[in-house]
C-alpha positions in Angstrom: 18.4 7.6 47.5 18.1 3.7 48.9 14.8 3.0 46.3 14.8 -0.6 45.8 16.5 -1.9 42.1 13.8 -1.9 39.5 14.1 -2.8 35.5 13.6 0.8 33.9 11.6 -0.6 30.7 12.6 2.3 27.8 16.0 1.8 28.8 16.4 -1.8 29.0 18.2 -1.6 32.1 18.1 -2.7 36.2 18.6 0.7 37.9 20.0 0.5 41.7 22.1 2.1 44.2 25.4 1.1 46.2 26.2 2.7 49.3 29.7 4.1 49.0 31.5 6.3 51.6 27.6 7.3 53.0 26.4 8.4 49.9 24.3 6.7 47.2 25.8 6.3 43.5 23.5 5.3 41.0 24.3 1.9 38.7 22.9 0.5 36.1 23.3 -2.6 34.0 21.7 -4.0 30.8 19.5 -6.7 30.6 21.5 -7.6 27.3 24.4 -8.0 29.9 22.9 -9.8 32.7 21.4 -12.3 30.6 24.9 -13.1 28.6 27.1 -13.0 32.0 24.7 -15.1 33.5 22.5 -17.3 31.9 23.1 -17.1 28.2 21.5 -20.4 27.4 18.4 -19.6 29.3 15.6 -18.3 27.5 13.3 -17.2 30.3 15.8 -15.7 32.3 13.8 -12.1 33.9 16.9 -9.1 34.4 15.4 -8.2 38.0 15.5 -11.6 39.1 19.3 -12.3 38.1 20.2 -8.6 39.4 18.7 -9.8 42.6 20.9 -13.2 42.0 24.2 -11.6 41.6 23.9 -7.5 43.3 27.1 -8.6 45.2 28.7 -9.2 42.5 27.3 -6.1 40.1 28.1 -3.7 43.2 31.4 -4.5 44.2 31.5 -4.1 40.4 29.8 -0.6 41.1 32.0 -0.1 43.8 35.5 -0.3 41.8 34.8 1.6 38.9 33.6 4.7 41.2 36.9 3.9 42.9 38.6 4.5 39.8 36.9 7.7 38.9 33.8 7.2 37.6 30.8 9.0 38.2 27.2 8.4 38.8 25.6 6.7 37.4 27.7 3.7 37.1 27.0 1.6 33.8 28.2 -1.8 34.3 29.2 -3.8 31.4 30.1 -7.3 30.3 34.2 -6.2 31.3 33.0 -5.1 34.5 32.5 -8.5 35.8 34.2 -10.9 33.4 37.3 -10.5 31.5 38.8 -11.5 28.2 38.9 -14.8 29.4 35.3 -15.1 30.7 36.2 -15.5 34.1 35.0 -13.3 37.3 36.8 -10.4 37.8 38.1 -10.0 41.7 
């Protein structure tokens, strides 16, 4: 499946898919999460627009927690792309 990212309203959530190894593997990630990774003094921040902003970052994000095991679909949380300290994770 290659569908284009959209915000999935009863779940909160911008739903997408990475390309991995030629097959797709579904993600997900909060729009709780994007707005307080991203833009947590903005108060009109939209999830689909900062998704669009940062889907490098959220799928190589994607891409190393399928590499460690997990299975779609990928949830990405606040950890996934910052740690303890606040800063990007590589």
């Amino acid at each position: 499946m290659s569908d284009a990212p959209f915000f999935h309203e009863p779940s909160g959530t911008i739903r997408f898919w990475v390309q991995i190894d030629g097959e797709y593997v579904g993600g997900s990630i909060a729009k709780e999460t994007l707005h307080y990774c991203y833009y947590p003094k903005a108060s009109d921040d939209q999830p689909l627009e900062t998704y669009t902003r940062h889907a490098q970052e959220i799928e190589s994000a994607v891409r190393r927690r399928f590499a460690q095991g997990s299975t779609s679909p990928i949830l990405i949380r606040d950890y996934d792309l910052h740690d303890a300290s606040g800063k990007g994770v590589e």
